[in-house]
LUMTIPA-892504 format. One record per residue (C-alpha): x, y, z. Coordinates in steps of 0.25 Angstrom, whole numbers, plus 5000, padded with zeros to 4 digits. Layout:
N
[fiba [X, Y, Z]]
...
end
This chain:
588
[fiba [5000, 5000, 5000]]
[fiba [5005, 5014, 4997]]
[fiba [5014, 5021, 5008]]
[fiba [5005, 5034, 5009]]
[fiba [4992, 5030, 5018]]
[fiba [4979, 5037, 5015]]
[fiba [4965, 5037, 5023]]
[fiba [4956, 5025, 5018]]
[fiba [4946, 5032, 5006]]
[fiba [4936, 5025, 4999]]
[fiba [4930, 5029, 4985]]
[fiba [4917, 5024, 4979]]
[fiba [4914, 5021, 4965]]
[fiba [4912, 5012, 4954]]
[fiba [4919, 4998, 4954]]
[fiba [4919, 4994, 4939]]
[fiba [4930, 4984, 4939]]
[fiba [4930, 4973, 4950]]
[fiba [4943, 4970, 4959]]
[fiba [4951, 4977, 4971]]
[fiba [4966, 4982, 4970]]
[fiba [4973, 4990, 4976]]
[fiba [4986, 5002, 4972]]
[fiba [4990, 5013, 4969]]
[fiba [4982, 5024, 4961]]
[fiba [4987, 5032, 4950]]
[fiba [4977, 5042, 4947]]
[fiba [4976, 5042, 4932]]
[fiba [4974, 5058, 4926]]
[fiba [4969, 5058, 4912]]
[fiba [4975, 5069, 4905]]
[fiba [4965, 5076, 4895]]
[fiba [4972, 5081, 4882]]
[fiba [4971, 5095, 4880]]
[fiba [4963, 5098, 4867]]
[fiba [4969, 5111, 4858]]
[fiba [4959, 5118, 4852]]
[fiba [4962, 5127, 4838]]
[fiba [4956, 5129, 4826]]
[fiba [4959, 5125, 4812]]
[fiba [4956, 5130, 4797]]
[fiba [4946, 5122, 4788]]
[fiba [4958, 5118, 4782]]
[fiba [4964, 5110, 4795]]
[fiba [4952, 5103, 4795]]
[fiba [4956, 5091, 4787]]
[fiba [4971, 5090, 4794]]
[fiba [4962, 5090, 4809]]
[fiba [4952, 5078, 4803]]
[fiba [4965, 5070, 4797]]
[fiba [4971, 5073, 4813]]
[fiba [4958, 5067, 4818]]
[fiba [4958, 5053, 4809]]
[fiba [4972, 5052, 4813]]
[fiba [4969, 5054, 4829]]
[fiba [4955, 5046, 4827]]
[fiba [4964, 5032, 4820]]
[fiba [4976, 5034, 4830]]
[fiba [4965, 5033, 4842]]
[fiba [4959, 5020, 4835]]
[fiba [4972, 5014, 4834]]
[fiba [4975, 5016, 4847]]
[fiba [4962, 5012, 4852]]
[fiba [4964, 4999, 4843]]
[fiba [4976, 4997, 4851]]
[fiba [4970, 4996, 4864]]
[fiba [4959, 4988, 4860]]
[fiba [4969, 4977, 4855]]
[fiba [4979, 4977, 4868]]
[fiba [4966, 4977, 4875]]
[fiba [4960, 4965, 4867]]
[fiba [4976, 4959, 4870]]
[fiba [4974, 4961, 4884]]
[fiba [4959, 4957, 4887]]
[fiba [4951, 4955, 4876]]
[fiba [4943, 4958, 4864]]
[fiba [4930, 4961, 4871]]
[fiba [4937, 4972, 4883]]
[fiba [4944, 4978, 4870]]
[fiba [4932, 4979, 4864]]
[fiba [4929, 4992, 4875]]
[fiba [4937, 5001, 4865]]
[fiba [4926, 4999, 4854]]
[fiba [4919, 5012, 4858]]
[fiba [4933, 5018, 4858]]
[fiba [4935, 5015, 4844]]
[fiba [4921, 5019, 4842]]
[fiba [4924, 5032, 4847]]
[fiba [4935, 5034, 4837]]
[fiba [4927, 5030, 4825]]
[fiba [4916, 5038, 4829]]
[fiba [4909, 5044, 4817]]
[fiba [4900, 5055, 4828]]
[fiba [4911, 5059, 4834]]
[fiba [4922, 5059, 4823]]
[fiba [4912, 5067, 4814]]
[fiba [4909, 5077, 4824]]
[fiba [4922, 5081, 4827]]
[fiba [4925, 5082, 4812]]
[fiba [4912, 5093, 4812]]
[fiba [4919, 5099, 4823]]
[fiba [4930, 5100, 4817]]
[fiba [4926, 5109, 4804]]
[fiba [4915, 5116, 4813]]
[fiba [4924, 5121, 4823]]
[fiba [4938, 5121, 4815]]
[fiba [4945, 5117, 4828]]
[fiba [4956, 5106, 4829]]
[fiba [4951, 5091, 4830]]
[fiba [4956, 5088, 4844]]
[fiba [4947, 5101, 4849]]
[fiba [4936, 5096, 4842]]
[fiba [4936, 5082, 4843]]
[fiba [4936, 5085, 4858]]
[fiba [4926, 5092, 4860]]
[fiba [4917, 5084, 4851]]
[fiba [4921, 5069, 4860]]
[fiba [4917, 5078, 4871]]
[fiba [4904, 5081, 4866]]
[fiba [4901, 5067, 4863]]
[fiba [4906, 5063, 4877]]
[fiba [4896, 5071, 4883]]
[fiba [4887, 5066, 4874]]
[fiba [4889, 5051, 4880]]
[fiba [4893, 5057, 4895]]
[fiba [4878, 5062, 4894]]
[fiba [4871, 5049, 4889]]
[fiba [4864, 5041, 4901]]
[fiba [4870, 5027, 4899]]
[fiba [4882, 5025, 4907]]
[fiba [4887, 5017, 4896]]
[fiba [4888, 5028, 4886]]
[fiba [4893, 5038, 4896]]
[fiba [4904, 5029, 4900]]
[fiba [4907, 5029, 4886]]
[fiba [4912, 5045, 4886]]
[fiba [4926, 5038, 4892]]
[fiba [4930, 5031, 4879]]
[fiba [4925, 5043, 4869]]
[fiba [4935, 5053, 4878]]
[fiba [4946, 5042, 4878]]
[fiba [4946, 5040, 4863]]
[fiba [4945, 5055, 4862]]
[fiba [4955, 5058, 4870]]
[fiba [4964, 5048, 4862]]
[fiba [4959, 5055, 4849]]
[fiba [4965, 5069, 4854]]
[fiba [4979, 5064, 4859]]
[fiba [4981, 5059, 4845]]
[fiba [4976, 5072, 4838]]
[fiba [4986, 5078, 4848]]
[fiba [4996, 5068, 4846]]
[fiba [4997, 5063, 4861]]
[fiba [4999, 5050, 4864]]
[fiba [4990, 5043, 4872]]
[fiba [4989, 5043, 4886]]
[fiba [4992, 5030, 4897]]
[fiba [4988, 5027, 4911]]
[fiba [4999, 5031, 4921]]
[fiba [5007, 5018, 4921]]
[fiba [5014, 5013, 4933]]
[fiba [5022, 5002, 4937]]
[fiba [5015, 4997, 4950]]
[fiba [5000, 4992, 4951]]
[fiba [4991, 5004, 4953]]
[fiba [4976, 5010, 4951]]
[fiba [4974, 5019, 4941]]
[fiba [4963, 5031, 4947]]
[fiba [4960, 5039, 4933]]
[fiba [4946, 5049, 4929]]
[fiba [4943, 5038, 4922]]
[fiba [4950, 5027, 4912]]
[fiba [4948, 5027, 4898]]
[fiba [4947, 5010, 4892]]
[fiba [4958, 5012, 4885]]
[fiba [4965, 5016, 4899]]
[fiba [4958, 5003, 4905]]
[fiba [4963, 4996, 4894]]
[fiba [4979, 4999, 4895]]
[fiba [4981, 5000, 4909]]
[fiba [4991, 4990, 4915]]
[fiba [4983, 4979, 4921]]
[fiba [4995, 4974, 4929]]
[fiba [4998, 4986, 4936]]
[fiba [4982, 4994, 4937]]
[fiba [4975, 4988, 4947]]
[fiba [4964, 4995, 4947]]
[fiba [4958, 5010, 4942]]
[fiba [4947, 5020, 4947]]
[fiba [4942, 5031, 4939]]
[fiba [4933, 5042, 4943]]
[fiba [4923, 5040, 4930]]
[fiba [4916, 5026, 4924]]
[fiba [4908, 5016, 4925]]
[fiba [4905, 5001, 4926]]
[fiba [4903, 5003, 4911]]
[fiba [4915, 5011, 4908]]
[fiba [4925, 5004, 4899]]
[fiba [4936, 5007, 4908]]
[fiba [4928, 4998, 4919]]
[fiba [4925, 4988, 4908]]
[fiba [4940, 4985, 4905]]
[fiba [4943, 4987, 4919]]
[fiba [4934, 4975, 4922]]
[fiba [4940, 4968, 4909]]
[fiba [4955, 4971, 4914]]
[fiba [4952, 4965, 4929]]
[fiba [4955, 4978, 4935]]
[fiba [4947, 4984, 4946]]
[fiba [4942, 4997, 4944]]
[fiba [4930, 5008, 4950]]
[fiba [4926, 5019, 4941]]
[fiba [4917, 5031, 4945]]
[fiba [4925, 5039, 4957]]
[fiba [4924, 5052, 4954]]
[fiba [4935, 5060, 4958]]
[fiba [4945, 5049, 4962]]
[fiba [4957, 5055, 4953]]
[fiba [4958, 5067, 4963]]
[fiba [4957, 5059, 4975]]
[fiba [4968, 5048, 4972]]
[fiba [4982, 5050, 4969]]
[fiba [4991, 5042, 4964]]
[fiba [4998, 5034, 4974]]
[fiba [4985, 5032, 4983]]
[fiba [4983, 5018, 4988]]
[fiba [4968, 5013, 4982]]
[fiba [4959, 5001, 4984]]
[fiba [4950, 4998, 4972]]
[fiba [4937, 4990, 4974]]
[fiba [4931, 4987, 4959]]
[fiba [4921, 4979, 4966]]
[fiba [4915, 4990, 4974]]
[fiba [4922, 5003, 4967]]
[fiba [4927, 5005, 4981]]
[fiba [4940, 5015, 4979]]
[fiba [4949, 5015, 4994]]
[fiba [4961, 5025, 4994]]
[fiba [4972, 5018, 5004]]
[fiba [4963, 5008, 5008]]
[fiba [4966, 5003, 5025]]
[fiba [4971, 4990, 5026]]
[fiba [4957, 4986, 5032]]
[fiba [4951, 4989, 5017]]
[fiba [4961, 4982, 5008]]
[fiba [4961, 4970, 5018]]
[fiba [4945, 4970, 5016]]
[fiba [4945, 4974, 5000]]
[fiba [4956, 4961, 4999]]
[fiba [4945, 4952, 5004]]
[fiba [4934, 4960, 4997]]
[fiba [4943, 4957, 4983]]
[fiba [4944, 4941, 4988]]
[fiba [4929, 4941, 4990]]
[fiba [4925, 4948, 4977]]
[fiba [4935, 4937, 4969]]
[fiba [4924, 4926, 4973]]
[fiba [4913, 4933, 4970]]
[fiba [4918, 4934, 4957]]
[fiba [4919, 4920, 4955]]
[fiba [4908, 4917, 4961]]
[fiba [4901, 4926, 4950]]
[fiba [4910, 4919, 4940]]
[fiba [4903, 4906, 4944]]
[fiba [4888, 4911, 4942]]
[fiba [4892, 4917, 4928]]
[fiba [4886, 4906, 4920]]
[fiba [4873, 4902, 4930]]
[fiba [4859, 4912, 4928]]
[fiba [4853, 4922, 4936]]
[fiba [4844, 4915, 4944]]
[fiba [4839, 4919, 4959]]
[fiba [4839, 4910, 4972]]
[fiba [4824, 4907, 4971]]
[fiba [4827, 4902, 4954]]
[fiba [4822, 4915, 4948]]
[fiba [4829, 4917, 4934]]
[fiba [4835, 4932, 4933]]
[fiba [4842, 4933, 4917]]
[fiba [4855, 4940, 4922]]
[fiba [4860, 4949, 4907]]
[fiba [4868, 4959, 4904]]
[fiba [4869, 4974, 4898]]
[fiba [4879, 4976, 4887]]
[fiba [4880, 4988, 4877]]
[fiba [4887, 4979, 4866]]
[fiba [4891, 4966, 4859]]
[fiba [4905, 4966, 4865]]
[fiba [4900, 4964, 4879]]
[fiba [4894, 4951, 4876]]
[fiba [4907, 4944, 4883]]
[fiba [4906, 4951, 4895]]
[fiba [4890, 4948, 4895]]
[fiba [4893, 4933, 4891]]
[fiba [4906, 4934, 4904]]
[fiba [4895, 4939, 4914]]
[fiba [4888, 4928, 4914]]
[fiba [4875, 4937, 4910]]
[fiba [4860, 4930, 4902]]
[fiba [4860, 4938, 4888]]
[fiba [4860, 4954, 4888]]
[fiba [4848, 4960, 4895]]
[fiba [4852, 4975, 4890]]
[fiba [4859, 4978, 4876]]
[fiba [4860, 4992, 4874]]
[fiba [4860, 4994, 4858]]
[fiba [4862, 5010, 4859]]
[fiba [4877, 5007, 4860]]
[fiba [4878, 5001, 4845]]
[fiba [4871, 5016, 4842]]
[fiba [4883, 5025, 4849]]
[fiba [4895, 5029, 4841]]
[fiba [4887, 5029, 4827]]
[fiba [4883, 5038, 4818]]
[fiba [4875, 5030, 4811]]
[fiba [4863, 5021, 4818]]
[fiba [4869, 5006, 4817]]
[fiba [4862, 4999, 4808]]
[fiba [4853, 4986, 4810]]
[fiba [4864, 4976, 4806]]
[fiba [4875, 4984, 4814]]
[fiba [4864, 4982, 4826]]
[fiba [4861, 4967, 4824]]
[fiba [4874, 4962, 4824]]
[fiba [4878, 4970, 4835]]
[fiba [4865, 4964, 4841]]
[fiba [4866, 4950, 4836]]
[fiba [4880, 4948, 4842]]
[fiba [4874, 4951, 4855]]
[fiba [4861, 4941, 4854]]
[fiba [4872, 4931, 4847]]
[fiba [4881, 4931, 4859]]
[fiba [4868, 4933, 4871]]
[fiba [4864, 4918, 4865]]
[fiba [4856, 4911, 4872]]
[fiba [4853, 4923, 4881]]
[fiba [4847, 4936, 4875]]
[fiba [4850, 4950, 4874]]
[fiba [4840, 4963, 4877]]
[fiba [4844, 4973, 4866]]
[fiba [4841, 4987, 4870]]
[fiba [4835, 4994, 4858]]
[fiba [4842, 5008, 4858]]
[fiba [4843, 5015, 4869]]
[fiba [4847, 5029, 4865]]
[fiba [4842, 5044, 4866]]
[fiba [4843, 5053, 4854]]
[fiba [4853, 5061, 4860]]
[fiba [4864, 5050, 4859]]
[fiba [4859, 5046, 4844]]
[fiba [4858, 5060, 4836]]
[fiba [4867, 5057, 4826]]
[fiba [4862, 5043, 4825]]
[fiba [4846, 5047, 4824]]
[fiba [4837, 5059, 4820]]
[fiba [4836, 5065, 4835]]
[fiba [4839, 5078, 4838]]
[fiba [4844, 5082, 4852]]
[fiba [4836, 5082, 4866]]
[fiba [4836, 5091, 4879]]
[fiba [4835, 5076, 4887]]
[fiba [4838, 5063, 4880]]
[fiba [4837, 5056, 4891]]
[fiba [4822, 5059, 4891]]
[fiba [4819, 5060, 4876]]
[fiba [4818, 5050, 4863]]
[fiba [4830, 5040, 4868]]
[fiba [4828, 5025, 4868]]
[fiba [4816, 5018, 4862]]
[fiba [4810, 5034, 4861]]
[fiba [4822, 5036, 4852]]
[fiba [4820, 5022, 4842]]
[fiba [4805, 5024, 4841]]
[fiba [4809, 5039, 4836]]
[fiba [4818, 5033, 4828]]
[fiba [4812, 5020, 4821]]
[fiba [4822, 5017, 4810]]
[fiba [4835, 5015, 4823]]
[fiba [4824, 5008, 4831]]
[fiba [4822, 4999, 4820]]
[fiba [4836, 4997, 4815]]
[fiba [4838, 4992, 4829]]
[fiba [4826, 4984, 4831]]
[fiba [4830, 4976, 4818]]
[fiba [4843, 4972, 4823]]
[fiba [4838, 4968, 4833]]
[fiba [4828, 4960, 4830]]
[fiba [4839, 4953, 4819]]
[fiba [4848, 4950, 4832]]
[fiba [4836, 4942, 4838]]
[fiba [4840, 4932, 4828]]
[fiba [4852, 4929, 4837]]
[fiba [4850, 4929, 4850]]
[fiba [4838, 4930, 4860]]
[fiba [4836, 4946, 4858]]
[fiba [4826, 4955, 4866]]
[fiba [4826, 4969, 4865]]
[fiba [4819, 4981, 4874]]
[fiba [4816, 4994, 4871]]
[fiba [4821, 5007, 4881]]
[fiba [4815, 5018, 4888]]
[fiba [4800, 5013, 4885]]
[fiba [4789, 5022, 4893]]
[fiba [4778, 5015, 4885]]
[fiba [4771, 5004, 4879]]
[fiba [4771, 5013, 4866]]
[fiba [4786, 5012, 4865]]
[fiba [4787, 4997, 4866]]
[fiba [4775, 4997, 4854]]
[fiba [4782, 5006, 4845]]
[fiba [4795, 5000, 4847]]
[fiba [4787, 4985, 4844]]
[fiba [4783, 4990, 4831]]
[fiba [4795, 4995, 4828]]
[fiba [4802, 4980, 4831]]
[fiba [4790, 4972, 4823]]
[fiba [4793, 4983, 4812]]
[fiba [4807, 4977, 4811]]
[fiba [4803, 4962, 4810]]
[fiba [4796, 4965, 4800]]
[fiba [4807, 4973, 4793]]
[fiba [4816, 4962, 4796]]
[fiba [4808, 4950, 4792]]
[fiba [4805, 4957, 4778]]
[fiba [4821, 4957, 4777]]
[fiba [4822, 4943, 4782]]
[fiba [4831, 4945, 4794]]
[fiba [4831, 4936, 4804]]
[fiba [4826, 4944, 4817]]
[fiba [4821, 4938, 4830]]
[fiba [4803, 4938, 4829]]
[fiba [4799, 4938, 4844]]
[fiba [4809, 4948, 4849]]
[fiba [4808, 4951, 4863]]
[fiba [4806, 4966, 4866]]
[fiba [4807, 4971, 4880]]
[fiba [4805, 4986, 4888]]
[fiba [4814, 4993, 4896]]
[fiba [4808, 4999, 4908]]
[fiba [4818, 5012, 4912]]
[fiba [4808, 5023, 4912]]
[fiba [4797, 5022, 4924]]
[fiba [4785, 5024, 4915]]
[fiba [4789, 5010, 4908]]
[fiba [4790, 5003, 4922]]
[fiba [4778, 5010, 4925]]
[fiba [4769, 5004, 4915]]
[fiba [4778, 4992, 4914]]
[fiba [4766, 4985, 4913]]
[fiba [4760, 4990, 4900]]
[fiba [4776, 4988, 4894]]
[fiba [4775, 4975, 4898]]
[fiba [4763, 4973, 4887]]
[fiba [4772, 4977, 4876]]
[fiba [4786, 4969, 4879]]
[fiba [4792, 4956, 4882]]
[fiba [4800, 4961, 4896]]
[fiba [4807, 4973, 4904]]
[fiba [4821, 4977, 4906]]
[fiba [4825, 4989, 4915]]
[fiba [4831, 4999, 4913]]
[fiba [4834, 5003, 4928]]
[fiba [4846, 5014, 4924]]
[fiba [4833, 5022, 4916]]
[fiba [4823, 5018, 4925]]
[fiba [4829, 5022, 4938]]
[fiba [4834, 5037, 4930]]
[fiba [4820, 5041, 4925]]
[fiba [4814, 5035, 4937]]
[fiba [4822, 5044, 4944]]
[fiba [4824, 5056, 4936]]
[fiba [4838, 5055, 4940]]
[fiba [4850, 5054, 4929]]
[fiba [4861, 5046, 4934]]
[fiba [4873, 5052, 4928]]
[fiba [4870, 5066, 4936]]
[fiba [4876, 5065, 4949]]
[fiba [4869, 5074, 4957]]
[fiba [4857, 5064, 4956]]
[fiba [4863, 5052, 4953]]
[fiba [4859, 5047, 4968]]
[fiba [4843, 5049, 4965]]
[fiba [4848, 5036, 4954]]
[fiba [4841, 5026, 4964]]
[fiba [4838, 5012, 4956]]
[fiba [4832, 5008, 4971]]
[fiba [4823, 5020, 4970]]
[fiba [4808, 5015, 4975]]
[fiba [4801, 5022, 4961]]
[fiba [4813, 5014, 4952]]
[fiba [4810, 5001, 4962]]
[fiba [4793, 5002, 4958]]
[fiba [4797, 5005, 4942]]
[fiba [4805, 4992, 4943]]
[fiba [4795, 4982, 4951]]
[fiba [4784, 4989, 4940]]
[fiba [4791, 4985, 4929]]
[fiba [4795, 4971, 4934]]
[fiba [4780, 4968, 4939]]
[fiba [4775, 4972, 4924]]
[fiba [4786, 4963, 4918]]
[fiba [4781, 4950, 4926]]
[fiba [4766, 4953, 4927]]
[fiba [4766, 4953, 4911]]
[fiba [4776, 4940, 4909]]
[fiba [4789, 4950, 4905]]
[fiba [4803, 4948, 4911]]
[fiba [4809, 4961, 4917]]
[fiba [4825, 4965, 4917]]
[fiba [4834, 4976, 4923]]
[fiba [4845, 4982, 4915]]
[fiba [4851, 4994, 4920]]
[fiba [4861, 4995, 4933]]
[fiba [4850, 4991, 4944]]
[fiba [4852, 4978, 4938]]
[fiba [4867, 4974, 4941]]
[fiba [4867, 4981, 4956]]
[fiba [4867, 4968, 4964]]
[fiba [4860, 4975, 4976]]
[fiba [4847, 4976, 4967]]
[fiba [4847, 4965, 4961]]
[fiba [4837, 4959, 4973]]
[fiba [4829, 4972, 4970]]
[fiba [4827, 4969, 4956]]
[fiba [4826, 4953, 4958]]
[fiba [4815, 4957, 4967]]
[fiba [4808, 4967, 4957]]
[fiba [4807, 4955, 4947]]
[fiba [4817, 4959, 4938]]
[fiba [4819, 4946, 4928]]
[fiba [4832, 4951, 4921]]
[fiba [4845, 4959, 4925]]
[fiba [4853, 4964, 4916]]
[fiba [4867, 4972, 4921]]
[fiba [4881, 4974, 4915]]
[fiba [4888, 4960, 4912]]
[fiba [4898, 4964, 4925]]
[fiba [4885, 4963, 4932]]
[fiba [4881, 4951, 4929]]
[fiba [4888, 4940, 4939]]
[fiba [4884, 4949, 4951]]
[fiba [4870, 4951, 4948]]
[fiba [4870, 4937, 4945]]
[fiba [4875, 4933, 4959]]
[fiba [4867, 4941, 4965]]
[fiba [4853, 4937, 4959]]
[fiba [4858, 4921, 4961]]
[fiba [4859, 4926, 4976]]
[fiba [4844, 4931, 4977]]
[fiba [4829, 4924, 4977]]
[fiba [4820, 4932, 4969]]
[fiba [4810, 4931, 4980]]
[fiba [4818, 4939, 4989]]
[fiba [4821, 4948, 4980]]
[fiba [4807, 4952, 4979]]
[fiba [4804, 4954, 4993]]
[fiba [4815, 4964, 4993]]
[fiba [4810, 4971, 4982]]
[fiba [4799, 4972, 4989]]
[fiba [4805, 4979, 5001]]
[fiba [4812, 4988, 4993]]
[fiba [4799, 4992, 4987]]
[fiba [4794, 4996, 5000]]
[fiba [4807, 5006, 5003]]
[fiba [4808, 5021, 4998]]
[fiba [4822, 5026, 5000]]
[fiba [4830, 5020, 4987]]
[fiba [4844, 5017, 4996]]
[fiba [4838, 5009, 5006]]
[fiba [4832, 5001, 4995]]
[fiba [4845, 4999, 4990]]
[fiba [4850, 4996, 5003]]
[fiba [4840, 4985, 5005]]
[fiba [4842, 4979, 4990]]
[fiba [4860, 4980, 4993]]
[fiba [4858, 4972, 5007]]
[fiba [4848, 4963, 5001]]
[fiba [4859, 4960, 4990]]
[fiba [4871, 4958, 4999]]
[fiba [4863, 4948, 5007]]
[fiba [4861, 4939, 4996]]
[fiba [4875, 4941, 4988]]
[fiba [4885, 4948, 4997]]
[fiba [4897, 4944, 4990]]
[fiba [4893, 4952, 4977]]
[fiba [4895, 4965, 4988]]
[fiba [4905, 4972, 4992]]
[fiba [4908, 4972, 5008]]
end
């Protein structure tokens, strides 16, 4: 342990990457190039533009590079993350507005090329899907790669040392992830990100613990400071006493045969104490994720998100771009199913791609299925690849942001439209396709049972349903504590919903966060949820967990938690339920 002893402080954030090391930090300072600014004649333009490609094929080589000493290091599939970087240098929307910029405002390409990435990170920052926001780290990375060519900088490295050591950084770029030394990182923390950042990602993929989300860690660590890194729990200890790493070291022991305990449940299904059958799938974004979904031990995919084959185009993707992407993903699902999403956009993220013009507030305008019945001919397009995919696999599909039965009929006339475009072709398509709503606004749950009429089961939404239950948006942090999942009016919605579901002979699932927090998983069992479906990391623990409870229970419970007000202590009662049943998957 370092020579210099320092009072015992605990930080509190995110861990993403499970494991608990100990070292030194080195606080990782990433140094932001200064952009000149000057102008230039019409005549400069064409030398600018010529700097540009140059800058734009130096960046994909080099991100070519990394993909391959990745690929080397720890396979095709983790390599694969740097995809979306290489989309980002091939990106038509953004290449082309920087051009504009270029001959509008007669400035050098570095300035303008700045300032147009920052605009389109702003763009995604302000997009509520954690996904897409998490995607603002790769667009600056590839920027900031752009400009030091343009500049003719080399690229910059992690601080390297020759002793073992955690890195503390803002925040760590894939490619950062990627190259570090694993023989001589331990661990890393960073004051941004997110489980679904691809830093956590190939941290998980590299073995290395990590916690993501401390605000403010770079100025209250120096290098040199003795650190404790929890991955488990994101527990962060500044020179821990002996007392603590005696007790982490049995906590790191205890948490090793959980993991294989987990390992030996991966192929056995979901089922209760008292014999009741939950399907236990899995949320992915896109094909490449089928591994990890396959690894986790998971039944199908209860939540494809098809909006992401949309992003980085300037064009829609066409029907046959969509059924193969589609197909590969019923193909590989065989024999369990897969629930596609159909897109789940607002026009504010698809003006170049649609005839939308802009809104004072997306979030509450023609997004999801309001956007596709707007739109007939991208509804359609989709609908049809679908539909052709069925053909593969055991393929459902559900409709978003539904608040009423209208919705669902209009959207049904839609699909029977495309079987009858499709049979006329004669394309194999799947007849008897399965079509499912999503409840995530409260006037859906609220006449659940006249939706029930019109479709073949339920799926959740609890990210949407508990924000517009709630009027709260959880990316403001001033009011991101009135986000309560355990709120009693969210609780009602939720039993609503799942009593119309059984009462009409559908099946209802859960697929936003609620559904991979272990200490509600008694809660939803109770509430009659027949389906979970959570990130593939979240898979062996939910299953654990709902191995270790008897329905029957779980429905008392509900029941007391439906006759509590205050949303904490419903929580309290759900999170001491839990660690009665399965205390192992808890941290002490």
């Amino acid at each position: 342990m370092a020579a210099r002893q320092e009072r015992e402080i605990i930080w509190q954030g995110l861990g993403v990457s499970p494991g608990i090391v100990e070292g030194e930090a080195v606080v990782h300072w990433q140094n932001e190039e200064e952009i000149p600014v000057h102008n230039i004649t019409p005549e400069q333009i064409p030398a600018e533009i010529a700097r540009f490609e140059v800058a734009l094929i130096a960046t994909r080589q080099e991100l070519l590079e990394i993909q391959q000493k990745i690929s080397a290091a720890i396979g095709a599939d983790d390599a694969s993350i740097f995809d979306a970087h290489l989309l980002v240098v091939e990106d038509r929307t953004l290449i082309d507005e920087a051009l504009r910029g270029l001959e509008r405002d007669l400035n050098n390409i570095e300035f303008v090329f700045h300032q147009v990435a920052e605009k389109y990170c702003r763009t995604l920052a302000a997009i509520d899907d954690p996904y897409l926001q998490e995607r603002v780290v790769d667009v600056e990375d590839v920027t900031r790669r752009i400009i030091r060519h343009l500049l003719g900088k080399s690229r910059e490295e992690l601080h390297k040392l020759d002793r073992p050591h955690l890195i503390v950084a803002r925040n760590l770029t894939p490619s950062d992830t990627a190259l570090i030394n694993r023989e001589l990182v331990r661990g890393f923390v960073t004051e941004q990100g997110s489980r679904t950042s691809h830093s956590a990602i190939m941290a998980r993929s590299l073995g290395i613990p990590a916690i993501v989300a401390l605000p403010g860690i770079c100025t209250k660590i120096a290098t040199g400071d003795y650190l404790l890194l929890d991955g488990y729990s994101g527990k962060l200890v500044a020179y821990p006493s002996e007392e603590t790493v005696f007790a982490y070291r049995q906590k790191e022991e205890q948490q090793v045969a959980v993991a294989h305990q987990l390992e030996a449940i991966r192929e056995t299904p979901a089922k209760t104490r008292d014999g009741r059958h939950i399907v236990l799938s899995a949320n992915i974004e896109l094909p490449s994720e089928l591994d990890a979904v396959a690894a986790s031990g998971a039944e199908g995919i209860g939540l494809f998100r098809t909006e992401f084959l949309f992003l980085n185009k300037t064009v829609p993707p066409s029907e046959d771009e969509q059924y193969e992407a589609y197909r590969q993903v019923a193909e590989r699902c065989r024999p369990h199913g897969v629930i596609f999403r159909t897109l789940d956009l607002g026009g504010d993220k698809l003006m170049h791609l649609t005839e939308q013009t802009s809104e004072d507030n997306p979030f509450l305008g023609c997004r999801a299925i309001r956007l596709c019945l707007d739109q007939p001919e991208l509804f359609k397009t989709q609908l049809r690849a679908i539909l052709r995919a069925g053909a593969h696999g055991h393929v459902r599909l559900m409709y978003p942001l539904i608040g009423q039965t209208d919705e669902i009929r209009r959207a049904n006339v839609h699909l029977e439209a495309c079987k009858k475009e499709l049979a006329d072709r004669g394309v194999p398509y799947l007849h008897d396709m399965e079509v499912g709503s999503m409840i995530e606004l409260p006037a859906a749950a609220l006449i659940a049972d006249q939706l029930a009429k019109e479709v073949k089961f339920f799926s959740v939404g609890s990210n949407d349903l508990v924000q517009y239950t709630m009027a709260v948006d959880r990316g403001n942090e001033r009011i991101a504590h009135l986000y309560q999942p355990t709120h009693p009016a969210v609780l009602r919605l939720l039993a609503m919903a799942a009593t119309a579901a059984h009462e009409n002979g559908l099946w209802i699932g859960l697929c936003g966060e609620m559904a991979s927090e272990i200490h509600l998983t008694p809660l939803l069992l109770g509430l009659g949820m027949d389906e979970f479906s959570v990130g593939s990391p979240a898979v062996p623990r939910v299953k654990k967990a709902l191995q270790s409870l008897d329905s029957r229970d779980c429905k008392e419970l509900a029941g007391r938690a439906a006759r509590l007000t205050d949303p904490q202590e419903i929580e309290n009662l759900c999170r001491d339920y839990a660690k009665q049943h399965y205390p192992e998957l808890f941290d002490f």
